[in-house]
mmCIF file as gemmi writes it, N, C-alpha and C atoms, coordinates in Angstrom:
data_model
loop_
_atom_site.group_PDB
_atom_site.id
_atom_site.type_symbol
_atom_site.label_atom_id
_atom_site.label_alt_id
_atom_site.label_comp_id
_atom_site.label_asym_id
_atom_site.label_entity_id
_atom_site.label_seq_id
_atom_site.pdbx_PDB_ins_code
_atom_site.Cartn_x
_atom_site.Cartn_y
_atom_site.Cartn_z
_atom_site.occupancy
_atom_site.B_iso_or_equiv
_atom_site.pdbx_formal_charge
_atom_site.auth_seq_id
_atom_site.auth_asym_id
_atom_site.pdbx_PDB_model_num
ATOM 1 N N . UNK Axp A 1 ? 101.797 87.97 102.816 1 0 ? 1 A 1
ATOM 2 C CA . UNK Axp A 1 ? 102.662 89.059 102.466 1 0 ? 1 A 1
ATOM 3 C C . UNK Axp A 1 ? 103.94 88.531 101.817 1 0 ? 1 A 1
ATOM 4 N N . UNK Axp A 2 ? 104.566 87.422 102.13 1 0 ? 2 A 1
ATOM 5 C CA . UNK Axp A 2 ? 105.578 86.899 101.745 1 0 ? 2 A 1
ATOM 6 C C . UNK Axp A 2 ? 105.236 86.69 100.401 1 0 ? 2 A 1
ATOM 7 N N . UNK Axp A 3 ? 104.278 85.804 100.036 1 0 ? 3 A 1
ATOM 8 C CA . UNK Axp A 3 ? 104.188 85.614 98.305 1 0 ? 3 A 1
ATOM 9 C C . UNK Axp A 3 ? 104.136 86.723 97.655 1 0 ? 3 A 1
ATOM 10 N N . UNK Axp A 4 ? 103.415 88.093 97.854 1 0 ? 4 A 1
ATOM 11 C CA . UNK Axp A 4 ? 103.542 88.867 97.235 1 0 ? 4 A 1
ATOM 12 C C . UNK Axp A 4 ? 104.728 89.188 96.979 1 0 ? 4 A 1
ATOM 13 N N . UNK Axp A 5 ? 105.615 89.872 97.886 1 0 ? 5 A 1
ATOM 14 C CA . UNK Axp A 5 ? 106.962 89.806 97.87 1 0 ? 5 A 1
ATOM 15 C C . UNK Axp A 5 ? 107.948 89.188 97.267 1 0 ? 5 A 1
ATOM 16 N N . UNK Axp A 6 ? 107.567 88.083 97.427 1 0 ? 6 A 1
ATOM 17 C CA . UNK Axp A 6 ? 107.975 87.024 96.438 1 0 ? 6 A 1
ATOM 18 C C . UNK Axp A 6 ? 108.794 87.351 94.968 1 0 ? 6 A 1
ATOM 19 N N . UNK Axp A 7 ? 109.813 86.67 94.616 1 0 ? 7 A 1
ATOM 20 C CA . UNK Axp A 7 ? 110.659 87.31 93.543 1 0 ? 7 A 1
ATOM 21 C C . UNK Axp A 7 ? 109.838 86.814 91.897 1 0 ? 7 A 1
ATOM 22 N N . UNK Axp A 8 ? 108.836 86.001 92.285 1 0 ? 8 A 1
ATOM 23 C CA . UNK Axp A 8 ? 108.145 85.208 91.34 1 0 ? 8 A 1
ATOM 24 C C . UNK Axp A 8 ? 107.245 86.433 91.096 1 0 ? 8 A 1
ATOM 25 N N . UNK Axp A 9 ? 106.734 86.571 92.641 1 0 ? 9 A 1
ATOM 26 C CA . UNK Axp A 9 ? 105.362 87.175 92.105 1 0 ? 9 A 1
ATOM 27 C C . UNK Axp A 9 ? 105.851 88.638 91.63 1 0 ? 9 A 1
ATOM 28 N N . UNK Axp A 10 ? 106.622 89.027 91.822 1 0 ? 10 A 1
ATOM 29 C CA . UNK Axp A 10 ? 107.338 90.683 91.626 1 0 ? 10 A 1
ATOM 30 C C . UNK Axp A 10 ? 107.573 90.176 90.335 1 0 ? 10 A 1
ATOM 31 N N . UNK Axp A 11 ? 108.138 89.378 90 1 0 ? 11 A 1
ATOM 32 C CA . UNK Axp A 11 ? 108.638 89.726 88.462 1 0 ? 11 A 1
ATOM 33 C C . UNK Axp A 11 ? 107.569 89.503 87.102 1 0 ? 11 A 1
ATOM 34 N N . UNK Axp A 12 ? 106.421 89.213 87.613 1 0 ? 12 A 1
ATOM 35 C CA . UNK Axp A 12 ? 104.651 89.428 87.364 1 0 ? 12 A 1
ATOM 36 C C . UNK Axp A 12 ? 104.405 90.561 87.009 1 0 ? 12 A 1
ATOM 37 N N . UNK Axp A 13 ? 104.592 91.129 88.104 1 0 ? 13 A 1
ATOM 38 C CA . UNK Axp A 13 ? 104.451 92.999 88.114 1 0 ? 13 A 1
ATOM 39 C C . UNK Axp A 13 ? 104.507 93.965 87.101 1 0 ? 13 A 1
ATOM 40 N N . UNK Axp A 14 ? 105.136 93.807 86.796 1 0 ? 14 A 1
ATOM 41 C CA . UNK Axp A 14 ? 105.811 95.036 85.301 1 0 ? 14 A 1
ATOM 42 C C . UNK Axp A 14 ? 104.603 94.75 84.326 1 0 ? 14 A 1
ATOM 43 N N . UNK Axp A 15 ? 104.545 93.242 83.709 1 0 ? 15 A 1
ATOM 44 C CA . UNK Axp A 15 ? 103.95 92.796 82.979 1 0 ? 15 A 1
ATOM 45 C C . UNK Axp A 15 ? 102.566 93.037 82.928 1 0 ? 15 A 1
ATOM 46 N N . UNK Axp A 16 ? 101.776 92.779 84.019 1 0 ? 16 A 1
ATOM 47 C CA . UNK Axp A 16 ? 100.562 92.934 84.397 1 0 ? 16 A 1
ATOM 48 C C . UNK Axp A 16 ? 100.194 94.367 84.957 1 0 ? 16 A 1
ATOM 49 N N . UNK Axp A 17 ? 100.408 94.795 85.731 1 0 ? 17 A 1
ATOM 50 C CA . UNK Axp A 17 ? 100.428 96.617 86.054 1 0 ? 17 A 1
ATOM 51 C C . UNK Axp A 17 ? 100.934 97.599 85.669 1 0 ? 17 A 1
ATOM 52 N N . UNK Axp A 18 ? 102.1 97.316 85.108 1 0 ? 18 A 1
ATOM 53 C CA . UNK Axp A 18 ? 102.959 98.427 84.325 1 0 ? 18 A 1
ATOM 54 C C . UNK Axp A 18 ? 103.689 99.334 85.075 1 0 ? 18 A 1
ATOM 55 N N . UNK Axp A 19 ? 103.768 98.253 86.655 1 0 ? 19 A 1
ATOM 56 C CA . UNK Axp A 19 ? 104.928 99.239 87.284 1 0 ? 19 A 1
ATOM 57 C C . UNK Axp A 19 ? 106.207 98.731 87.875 1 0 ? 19 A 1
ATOM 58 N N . UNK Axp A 20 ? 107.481 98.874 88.293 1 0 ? 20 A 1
ATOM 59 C CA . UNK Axp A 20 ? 108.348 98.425 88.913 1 0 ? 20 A 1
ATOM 60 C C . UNK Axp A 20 ? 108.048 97.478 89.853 1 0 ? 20 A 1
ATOM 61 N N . UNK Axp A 21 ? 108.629 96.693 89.893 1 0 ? 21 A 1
ATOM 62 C CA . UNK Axp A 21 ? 108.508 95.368 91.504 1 0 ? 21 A 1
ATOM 63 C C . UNK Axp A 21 ? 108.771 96.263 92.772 1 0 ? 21 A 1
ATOM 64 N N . UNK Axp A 22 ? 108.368 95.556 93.74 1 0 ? 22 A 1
ATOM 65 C CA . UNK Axp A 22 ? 109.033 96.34 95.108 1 0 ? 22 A 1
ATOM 66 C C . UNK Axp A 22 ? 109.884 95.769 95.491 1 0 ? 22 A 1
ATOM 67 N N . UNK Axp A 23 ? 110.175 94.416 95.052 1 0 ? 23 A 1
ATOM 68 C CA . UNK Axp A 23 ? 111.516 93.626 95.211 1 0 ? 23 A 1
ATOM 69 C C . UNK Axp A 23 ? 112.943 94.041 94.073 1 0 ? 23 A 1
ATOM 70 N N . UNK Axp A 24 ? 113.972 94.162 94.606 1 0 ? 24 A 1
ATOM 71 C CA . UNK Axp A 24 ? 114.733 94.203 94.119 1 0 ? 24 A 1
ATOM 72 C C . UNK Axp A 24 ? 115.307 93.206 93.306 1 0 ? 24 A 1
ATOM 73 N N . UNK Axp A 25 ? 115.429 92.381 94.025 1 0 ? 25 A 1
ATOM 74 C CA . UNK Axp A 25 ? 115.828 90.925 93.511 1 0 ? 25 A 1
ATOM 75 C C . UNK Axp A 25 ? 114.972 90.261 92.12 1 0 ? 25 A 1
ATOM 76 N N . UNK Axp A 26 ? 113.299 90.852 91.733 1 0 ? 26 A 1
ATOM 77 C CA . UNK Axp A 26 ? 112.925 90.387 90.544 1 0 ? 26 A 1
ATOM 78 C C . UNK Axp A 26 ? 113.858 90.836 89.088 1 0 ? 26 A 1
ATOM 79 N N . UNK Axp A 27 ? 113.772 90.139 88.59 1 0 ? 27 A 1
ATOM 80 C CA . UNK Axp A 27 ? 114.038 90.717 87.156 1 0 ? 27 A 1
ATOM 81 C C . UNK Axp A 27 ? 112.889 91.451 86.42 1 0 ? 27 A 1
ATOM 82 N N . UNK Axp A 28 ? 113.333 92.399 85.516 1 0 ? 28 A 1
ATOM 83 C CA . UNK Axp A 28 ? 111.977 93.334 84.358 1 0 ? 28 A 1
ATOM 84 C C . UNK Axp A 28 ? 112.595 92.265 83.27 1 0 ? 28 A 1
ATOM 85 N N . UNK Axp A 29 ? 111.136 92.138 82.861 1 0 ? 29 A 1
ATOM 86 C CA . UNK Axp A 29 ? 110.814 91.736 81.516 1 0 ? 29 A 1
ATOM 87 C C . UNK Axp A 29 ? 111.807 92.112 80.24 1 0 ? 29 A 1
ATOM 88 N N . UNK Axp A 30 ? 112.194 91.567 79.536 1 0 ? 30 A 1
ATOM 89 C CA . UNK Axp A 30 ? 112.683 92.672 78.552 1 0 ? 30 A 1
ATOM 90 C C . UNK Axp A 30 ? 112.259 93.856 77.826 1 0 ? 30 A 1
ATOM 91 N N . UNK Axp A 31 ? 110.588 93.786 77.675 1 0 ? 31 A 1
ATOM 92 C CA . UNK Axp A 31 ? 110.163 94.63 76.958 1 0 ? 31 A 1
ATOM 93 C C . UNK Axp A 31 ? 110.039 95.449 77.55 1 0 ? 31 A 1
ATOM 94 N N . UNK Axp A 32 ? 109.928 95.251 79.166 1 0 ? 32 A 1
ATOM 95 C CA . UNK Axp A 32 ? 109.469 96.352 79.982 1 0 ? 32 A 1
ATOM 96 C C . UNK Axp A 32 ? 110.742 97.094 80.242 1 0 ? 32 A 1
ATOM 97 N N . UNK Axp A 33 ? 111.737 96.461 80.475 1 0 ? 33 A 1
ATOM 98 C CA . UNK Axp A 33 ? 113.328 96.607 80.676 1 0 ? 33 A 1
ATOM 99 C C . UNK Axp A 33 ? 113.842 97.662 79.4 1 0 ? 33 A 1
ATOM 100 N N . UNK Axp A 34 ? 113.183 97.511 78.17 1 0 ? 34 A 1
ATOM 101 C CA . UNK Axp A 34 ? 114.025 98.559 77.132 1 0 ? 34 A 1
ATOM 102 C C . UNK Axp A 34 ? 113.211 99.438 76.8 1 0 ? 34 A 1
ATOM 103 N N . UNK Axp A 35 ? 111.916 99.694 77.745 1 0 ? 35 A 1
ATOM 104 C CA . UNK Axp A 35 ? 110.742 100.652 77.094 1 0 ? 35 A 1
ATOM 105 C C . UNK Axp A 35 ? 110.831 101.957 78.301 1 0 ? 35 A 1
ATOM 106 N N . UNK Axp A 36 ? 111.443 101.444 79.443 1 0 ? 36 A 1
ATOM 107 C CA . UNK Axp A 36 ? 110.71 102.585 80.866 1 0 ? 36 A 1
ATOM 108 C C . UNK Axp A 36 ? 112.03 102.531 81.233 1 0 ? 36 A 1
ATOM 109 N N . UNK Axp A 37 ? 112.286 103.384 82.039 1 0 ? 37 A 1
ATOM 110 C CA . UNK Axp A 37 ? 113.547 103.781 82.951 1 0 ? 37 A 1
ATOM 111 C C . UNK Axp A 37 ? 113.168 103.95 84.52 1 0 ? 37 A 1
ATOM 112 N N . UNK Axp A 38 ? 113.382 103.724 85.358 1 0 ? 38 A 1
ATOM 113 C CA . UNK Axp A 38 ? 113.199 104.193 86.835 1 0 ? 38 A 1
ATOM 114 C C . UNK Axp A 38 ? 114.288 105.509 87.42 1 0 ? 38 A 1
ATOM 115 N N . UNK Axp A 39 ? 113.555 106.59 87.538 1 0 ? 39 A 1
ATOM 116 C CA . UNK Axp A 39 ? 113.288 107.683 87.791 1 0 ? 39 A 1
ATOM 117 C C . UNK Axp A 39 ? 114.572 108.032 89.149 1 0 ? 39 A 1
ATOM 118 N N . UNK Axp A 40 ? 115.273 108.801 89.491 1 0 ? 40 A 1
ATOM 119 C CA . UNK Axp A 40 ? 116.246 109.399 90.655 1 0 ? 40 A 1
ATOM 120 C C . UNK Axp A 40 ? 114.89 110.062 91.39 1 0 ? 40 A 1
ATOM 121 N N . UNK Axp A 41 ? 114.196 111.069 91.084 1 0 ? 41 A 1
ATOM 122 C CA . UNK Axp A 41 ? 112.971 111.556 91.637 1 0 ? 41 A 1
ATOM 123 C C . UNK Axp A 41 ? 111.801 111.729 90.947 1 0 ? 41 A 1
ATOM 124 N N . UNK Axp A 42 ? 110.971 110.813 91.04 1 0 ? 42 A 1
ATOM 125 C CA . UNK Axp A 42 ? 109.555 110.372 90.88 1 0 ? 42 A 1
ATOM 126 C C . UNK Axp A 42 ? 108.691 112.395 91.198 1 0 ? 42 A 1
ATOM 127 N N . UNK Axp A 43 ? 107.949 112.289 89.945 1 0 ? 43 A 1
ATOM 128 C CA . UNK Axp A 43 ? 106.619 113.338 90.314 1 0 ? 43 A 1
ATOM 129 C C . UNK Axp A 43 ? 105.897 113.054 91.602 1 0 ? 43 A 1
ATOM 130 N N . UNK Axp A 44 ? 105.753 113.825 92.487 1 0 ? 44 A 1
ATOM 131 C CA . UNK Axp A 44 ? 104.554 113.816 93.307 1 0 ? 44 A 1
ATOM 132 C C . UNK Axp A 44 ? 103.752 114.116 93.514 1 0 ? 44 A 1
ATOM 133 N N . UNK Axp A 45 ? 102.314 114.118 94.421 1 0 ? 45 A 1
ATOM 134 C CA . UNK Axp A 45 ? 101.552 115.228 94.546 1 0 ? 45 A 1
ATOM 135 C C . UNK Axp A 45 ? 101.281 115.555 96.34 1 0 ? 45 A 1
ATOM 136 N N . UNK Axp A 46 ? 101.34 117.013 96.359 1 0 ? 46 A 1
ATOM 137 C CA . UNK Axp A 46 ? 101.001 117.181 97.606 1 0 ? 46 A 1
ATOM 138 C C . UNK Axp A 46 ? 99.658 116.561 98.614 1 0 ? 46 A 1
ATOM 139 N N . UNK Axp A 47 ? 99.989 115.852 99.201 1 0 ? 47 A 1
ATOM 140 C CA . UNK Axp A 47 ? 98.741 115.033 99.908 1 0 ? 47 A 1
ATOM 141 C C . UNK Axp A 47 ? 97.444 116.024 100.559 1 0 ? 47 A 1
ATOM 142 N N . UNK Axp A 48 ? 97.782 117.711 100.533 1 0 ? 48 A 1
ATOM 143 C CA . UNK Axp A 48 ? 96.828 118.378 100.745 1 0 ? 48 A 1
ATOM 144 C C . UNK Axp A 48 ? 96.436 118.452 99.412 1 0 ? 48 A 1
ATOM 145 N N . UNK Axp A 49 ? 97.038 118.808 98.405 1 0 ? 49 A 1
ATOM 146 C CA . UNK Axp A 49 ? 96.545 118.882 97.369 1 0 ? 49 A 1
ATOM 147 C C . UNK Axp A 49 ? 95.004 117.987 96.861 1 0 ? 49 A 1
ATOM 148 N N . UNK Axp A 50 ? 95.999 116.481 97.067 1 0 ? 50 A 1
ATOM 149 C CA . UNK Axp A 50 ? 95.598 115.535 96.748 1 0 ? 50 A 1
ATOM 150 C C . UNK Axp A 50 ? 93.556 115.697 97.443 1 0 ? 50 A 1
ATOM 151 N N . UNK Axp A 51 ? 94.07 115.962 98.705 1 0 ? 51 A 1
ATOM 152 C CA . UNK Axp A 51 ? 92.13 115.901 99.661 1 0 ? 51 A 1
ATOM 153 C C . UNK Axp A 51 ? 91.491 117.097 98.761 1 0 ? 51 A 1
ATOM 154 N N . UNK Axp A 52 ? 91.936 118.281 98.647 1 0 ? 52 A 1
ATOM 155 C CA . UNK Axp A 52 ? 91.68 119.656 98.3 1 0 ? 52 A 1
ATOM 156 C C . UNK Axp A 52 ? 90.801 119.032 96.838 1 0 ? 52 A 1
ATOM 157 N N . UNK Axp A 53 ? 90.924 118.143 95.702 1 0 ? 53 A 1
ATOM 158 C CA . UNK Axp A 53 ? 90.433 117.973 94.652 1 0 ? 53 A 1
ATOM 159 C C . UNK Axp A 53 ? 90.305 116.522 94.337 1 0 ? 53 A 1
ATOM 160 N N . UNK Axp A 54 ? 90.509 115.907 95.585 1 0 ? 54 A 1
ATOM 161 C CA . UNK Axp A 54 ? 89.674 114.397 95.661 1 0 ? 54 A 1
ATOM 162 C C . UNK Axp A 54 ? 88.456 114.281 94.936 1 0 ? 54 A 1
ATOM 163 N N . UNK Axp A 55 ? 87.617 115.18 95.279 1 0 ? 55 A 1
ATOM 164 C CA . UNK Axp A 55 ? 86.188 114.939 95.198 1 0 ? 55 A 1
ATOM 165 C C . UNK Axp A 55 ? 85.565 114.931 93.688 1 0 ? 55 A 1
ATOM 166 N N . UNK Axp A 56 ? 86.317 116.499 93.283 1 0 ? 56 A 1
ATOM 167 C CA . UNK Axp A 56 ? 85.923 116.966 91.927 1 0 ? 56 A 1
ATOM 168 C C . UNK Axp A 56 ? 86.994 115.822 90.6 1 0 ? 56 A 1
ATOM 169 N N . UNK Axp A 57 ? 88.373 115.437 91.338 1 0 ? 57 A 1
ATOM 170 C CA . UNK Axp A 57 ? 88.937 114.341 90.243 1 0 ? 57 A 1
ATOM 171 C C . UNK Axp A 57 ? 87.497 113.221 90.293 1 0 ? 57 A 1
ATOM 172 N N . UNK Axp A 58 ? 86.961 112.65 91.674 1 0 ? 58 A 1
ATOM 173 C CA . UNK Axp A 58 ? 86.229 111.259 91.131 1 0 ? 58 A 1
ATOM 174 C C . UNK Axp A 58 ? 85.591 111.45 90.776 1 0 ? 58 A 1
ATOM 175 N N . UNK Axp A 59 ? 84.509 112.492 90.689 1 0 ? 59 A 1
ATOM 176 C CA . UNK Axp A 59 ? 83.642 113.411 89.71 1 0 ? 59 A 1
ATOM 177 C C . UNK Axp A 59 ? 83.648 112.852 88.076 1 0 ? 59 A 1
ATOM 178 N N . UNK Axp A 60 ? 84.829 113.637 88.234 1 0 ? 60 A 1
ATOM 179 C CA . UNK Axp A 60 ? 85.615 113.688 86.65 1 0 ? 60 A 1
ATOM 180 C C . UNK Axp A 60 ? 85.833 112.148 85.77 1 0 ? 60 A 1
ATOM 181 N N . UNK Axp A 61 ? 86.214 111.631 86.978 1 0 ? 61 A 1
ATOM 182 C CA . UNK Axp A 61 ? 86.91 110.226 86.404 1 0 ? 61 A 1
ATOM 183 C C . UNK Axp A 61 ? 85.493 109.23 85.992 1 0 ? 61 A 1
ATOM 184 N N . UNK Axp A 62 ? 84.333 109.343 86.97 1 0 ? 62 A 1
ATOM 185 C CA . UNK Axp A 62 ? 83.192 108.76 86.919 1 0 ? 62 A 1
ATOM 186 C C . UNK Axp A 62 ? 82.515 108.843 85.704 1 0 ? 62 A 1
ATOM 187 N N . UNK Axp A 63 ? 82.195 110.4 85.122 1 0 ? 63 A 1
ATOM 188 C CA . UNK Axp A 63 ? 81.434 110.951 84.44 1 0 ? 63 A 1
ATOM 189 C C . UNK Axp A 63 ? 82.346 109.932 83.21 1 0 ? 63 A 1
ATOM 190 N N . UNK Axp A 64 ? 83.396 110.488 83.183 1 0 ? 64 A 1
ATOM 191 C CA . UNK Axp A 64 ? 84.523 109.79 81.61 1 0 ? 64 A 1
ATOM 192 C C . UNK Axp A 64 ? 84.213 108.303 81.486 1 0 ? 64 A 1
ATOM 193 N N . UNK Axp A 65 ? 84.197 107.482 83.024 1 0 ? 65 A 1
ATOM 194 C CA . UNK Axp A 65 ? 84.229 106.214 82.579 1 0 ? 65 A 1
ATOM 195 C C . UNK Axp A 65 ? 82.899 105.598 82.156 1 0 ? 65 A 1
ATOM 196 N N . UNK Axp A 66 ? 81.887 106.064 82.621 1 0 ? 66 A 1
ATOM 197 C CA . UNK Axp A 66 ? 80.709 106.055 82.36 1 0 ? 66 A 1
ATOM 198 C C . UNK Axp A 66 ? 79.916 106.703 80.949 1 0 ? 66 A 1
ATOM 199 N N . UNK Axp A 67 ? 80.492 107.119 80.191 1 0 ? 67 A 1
ATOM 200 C CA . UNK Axp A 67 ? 80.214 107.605 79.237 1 0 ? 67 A 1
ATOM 201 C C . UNK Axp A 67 ? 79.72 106.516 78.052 1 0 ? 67 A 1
């Protein structure tokens, strides 16, 4: 858990996944640094929601990737 954490391995992150570190302490990339902004309040989705159309999203997602 520590390496992940890690300010090395966080500052990996952006680059390779395309999302914020969970460490504070990494630095963003530059490109990633002048392309995205981090958000005051992030979109969510309701976690009932989320079960309610679990089934029919992997459905969906299967059929597309499989195409």
């Amino acid at each position: 858990m520590d390496f992940l954490l890690s300010t090395a391995f966080q500052e990996d992150i952006p680059a390779n996944m395309f999302v914020f570190p969970a460490n504070s302490k990494a630095s963003l990339p530059k490109e990633f640094a002048s392309t995205v902004r981090l958000v005051d309040k992030p979109l969510t989705l309701d976690p009932t929601q989320i079960e309610a159309k679990r089934d029919d999203w992997t459905e969906r997602w299967t059929k597309a990737v499989l195409r």
